[in-house]
C-alpha positions in Angstrom: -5.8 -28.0 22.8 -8.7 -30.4 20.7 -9.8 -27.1 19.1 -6.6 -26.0 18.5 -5.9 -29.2 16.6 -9.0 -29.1 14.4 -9.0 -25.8 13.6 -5.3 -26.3 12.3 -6.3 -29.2 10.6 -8.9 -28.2 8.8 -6.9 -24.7 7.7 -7.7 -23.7 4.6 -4.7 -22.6 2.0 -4.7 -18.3 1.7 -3.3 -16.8 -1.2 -3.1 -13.6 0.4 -2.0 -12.5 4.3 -5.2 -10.6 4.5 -7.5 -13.6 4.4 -5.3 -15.7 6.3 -5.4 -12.7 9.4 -9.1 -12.9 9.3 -9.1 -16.5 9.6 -7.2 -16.5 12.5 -9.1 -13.6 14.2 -12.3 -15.4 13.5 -11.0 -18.7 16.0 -9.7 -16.1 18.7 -12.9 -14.5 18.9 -15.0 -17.9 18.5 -12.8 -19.4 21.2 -11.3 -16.7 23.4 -13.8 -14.1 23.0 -11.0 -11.8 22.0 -11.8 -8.3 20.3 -10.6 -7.9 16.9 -7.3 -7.9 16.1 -4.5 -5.3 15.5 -1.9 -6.3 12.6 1.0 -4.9 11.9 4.0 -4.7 9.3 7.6 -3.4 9.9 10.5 -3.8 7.9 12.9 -6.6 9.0 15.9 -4.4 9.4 14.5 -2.4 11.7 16.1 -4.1 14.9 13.3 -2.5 17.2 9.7 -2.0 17.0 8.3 1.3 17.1 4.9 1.7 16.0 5.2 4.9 14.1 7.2 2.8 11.7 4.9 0.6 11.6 2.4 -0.1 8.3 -1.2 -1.2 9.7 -2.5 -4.3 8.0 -5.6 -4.5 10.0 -7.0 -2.2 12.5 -8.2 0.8 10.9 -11.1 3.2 12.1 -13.4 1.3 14.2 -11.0 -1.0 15.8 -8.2 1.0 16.8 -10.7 2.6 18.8 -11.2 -0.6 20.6 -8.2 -0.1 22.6 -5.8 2.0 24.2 -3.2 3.1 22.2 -1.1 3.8 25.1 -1.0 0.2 26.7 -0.6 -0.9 22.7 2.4 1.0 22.5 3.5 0.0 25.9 3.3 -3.3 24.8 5.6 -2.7 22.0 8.2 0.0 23.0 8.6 -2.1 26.2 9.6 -5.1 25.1 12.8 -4.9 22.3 13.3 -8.6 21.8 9.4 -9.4 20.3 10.8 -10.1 17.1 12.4 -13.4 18.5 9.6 -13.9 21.2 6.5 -15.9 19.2 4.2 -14.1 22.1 3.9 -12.3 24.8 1.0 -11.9 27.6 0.5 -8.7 29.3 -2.4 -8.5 32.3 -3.9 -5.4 32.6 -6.4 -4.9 35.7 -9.1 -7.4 33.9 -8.3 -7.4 30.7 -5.2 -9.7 28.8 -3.3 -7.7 26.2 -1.5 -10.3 23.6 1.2 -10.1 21.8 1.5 -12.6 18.8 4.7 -12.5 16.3 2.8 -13.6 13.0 6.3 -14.4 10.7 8.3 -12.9 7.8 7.1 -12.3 4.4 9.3 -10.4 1.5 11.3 -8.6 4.1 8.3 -7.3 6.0 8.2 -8.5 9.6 3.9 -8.9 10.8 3.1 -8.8 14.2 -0.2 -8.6 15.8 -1.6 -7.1 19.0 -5.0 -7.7 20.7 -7.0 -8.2 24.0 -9.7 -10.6 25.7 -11.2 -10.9 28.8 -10.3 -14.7 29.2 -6.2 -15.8 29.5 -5.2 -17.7 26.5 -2.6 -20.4 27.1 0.6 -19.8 26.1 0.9 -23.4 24.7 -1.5 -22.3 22.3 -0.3 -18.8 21.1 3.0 -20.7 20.7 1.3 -23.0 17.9 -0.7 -20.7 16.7 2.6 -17.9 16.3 4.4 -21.1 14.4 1.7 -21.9 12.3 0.8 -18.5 11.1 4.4 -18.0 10.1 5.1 -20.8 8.0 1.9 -20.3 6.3 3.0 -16.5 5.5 6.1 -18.1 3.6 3.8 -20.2 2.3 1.7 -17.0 0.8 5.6 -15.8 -0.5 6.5 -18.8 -2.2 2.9 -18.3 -4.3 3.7 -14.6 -5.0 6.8 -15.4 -6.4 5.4 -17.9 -8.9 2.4 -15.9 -9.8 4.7 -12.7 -10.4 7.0 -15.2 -12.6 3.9 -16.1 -14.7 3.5 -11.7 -14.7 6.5 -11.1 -17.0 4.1 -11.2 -20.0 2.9 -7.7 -18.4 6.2 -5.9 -17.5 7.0 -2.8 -19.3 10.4 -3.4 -21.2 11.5 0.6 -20.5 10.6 1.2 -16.8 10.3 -2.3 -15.4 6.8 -1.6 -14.8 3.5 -3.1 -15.6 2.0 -2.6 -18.6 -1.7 -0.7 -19.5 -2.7 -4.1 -20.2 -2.0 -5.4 -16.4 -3.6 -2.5 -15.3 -7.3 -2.9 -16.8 -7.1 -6.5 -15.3 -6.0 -5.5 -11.4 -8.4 -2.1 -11.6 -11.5 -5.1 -12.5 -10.4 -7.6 -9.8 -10.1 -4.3 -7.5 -13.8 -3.2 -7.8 -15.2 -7.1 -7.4 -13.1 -7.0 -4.2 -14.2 -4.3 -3.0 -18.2 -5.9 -3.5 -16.7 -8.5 -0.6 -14.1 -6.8 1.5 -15.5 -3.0 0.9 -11.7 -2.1 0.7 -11.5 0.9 -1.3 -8.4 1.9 -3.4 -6.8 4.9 -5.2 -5.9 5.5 -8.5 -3.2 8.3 -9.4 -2.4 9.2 -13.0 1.1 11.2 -13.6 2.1 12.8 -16.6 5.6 13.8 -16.9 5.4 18.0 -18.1 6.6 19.3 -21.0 8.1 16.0 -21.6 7.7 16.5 -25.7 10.5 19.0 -25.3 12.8 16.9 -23.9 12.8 14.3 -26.6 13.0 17.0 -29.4 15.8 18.8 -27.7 18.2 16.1 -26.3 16.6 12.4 -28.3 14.6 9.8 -27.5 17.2 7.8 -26.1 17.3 10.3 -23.2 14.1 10.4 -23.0 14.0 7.1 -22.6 16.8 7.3 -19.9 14.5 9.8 -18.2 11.3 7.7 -17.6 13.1 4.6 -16.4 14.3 7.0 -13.6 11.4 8.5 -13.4 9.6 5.1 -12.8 12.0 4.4 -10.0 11.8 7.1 -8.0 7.8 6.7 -8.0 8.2 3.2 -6.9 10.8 4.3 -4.0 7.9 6.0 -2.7 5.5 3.2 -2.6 4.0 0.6 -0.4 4.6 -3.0 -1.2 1.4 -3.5 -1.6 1.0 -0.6 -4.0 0.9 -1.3 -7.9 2.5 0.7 -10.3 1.8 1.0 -14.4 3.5 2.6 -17.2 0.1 3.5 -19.0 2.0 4.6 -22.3 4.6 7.3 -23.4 5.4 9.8 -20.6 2.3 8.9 -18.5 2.3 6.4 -15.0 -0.4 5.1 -13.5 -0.2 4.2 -9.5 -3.0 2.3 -7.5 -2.8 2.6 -3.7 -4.7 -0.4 -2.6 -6.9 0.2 0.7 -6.5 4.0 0.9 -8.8 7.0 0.1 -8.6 9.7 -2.1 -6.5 11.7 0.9 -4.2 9.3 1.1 -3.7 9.7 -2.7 -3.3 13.5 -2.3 -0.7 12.6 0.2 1.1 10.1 -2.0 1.1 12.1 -5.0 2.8 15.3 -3.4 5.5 13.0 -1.9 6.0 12.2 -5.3 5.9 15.6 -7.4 8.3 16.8 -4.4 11.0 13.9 -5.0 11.2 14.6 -8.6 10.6 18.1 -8.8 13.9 17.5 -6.5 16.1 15.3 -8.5 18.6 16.5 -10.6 18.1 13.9 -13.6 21.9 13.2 -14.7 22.3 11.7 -18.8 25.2 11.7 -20.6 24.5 13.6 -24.3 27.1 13.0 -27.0 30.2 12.4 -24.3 28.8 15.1 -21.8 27.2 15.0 -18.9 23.8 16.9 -18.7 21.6 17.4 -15.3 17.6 17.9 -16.5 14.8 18.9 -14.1 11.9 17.3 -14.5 7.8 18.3 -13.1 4.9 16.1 -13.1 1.0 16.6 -13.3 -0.9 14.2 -11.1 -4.5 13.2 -10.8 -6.1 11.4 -7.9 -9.6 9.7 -8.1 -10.7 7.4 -5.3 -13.1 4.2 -5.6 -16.0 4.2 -4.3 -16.3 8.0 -3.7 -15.6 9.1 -7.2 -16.5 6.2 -9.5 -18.9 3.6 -10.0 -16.8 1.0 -12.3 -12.7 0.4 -13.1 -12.9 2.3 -16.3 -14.7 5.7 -14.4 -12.2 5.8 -11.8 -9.0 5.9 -14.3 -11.1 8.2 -16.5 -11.5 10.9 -13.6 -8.0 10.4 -12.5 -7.2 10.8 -15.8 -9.4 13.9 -16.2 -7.7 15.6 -12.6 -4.5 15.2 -14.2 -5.7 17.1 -17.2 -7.4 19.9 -14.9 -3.6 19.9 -13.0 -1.9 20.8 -16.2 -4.1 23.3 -17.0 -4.1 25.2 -13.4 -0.3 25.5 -14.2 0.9 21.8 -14.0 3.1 20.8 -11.5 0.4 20.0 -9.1 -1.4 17.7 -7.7 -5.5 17.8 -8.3 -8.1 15.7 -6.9 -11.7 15.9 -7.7 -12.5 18.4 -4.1 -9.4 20.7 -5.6 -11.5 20.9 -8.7 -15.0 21.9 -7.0 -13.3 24.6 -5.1 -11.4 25.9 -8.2 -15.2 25.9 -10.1 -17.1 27.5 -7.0 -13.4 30.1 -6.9 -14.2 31.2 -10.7 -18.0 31.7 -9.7 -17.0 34.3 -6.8 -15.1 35.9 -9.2 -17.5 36.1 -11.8 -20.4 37.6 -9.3 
């Protein structure tokens, strides 16, 4: 319990859950030898935990092979009440499987899940479950006064940040990334043909048009995701921690949903339904770019390449080398 104390003494204030994760993980392992830890987020009104509901927080790659994702699971599915249990302590032949309820933050339930070869008193995950949380609302508190001093940046028409907002996130990405080696996506959306809406029906629907539009791309997105009205009819989304596959992924949920909406505006006392198609470019950093302003440029330019394979799609730079090495065939 004396190292318990000091270490939650001495805790440093995190400004972000990531940091504050590690921090923890780094006194387990000093302390209790345990491997690296599992982290996950579920929404709060999800009564039960499932893990395929679940968004991972930490415990990509390497360290999911760590463990068995069967006994993880059967540590979840198993027990229905974790979200009021602070922990929970499962033996397992040799090894101790932990369960450790991490707190609330914006709606987003954390858990985490992790093992060690020595038993960990249950005194101590209690503190440490107690501690964790309040520091997570703690975290909240400071988002919600740092997104207050953010208005400066919010796009008046789609609630959005602005191109300004996005420069400054895409520069603090890329020095993050020389730290935490956390790479990120950037899409860029252009909404098609959008020209002939605002000559045929006004700007005022048009206007109507990219406010919904905005909406539906945010539905779609993690809270952790940023998204940027870049000017006129064009978005820009940043998928923070993913890859460019991910971004592929993302961006056909999101040409599907609005390639699927039926965009309802009223036009001098009648109502009018308008379909609507985006072009979307993905470009992922590292892999793609060197620097913030590379990695918008080529997302930019795969939107561009979209629109002129017959828009409506979805291009990312390996769609674009097998379109090149298709119109090479053809051309022997």
């Amino acid at each position: 319990m004396n190292k318990l104390i000091t270490f939650l003494s001495d805790f440093p204030f995190f400004q972000n859950e990531k940091n504050l994760i590690l921090h923890l993980e780094e006194f387990l392992t000093n302390e209790y030898l345990s491997r690296p830890l599992l982290v996950f987020a579920i929404q709060d009104k999800f009564p039960v935990i499932h893990l395929n509901k679940c968004r991972t927080v930490l415990g990509k790659s390497d360290r999911l092979q760590l463990y068995s994702a069967k006994l993880v699971d059967e540590l979840i599915i198993k027990h229905n009440e974790l979200k009021i249990l602070p922990c929970l302590t499962v033996k397992v032949e040799n090894c101790f499987y932990y369960y450790l309820n991490l707190g609330l933050k914006r709606n987003q339930f954390y858990f985490s899940v992790f093992s060690s070869t020595t038993e960990i008193p249950t005194e101590v995950l209690f503190h440490l479950s107690k501690f964790i949380g309040s520091h997570l609302k703690i975290i909240e508190k400071f988002d919600e006064l740092y997104k207050s001093q953010e208005l400066i940046h919010i796009d008046d028409v789609t609630g959005l940040y602005n191109q300004r907002k996005l420069y400054k996130d895409l520069g603090s990405l890329v020095e993050k990334f020389q730290d935490e080696k956390d790479p990120f996506c950037v899409l860029f959306i252009d909404i098609d043909h959008f020209k002939r809406v605002n000559d045929n029906y006004g700007h005022l629907v048009g206007t109507k048009l990219l406010e919904n539009v905005a909406r539906d791309v945010k539905s779609l997105l993690r809270d952790t995701d940023i998204s940027y009205r870049y000017g006129g009819d064009e978005f820009v989304v940043i998928l923070v921690d993913s890859d460019g596959q991910s971004g592929k992924i993302v961006g056909e949920r999101i040409l599907a949903k609005i390639r699927s909406q039926d965009y309802s505006v009223d036009i001098r006392d009648d109502s009018k339904r308008i379909k609507l198609s985006v072009s979307i470019g993905v470009a992922e950093f590292p892999t793609d770019a060197k620097n913030a302003e590379e990695v918008l440029a080529i997302a930019d330019r795969m939107m561009y390449e979209a629109k002129e394979s017959g828009r409506g799609l979805v291009f990312n730079t390996q769609d674009v080398f097998k379109s090149s090495l298709k119109k090479v065939i053809k051309q022997k």
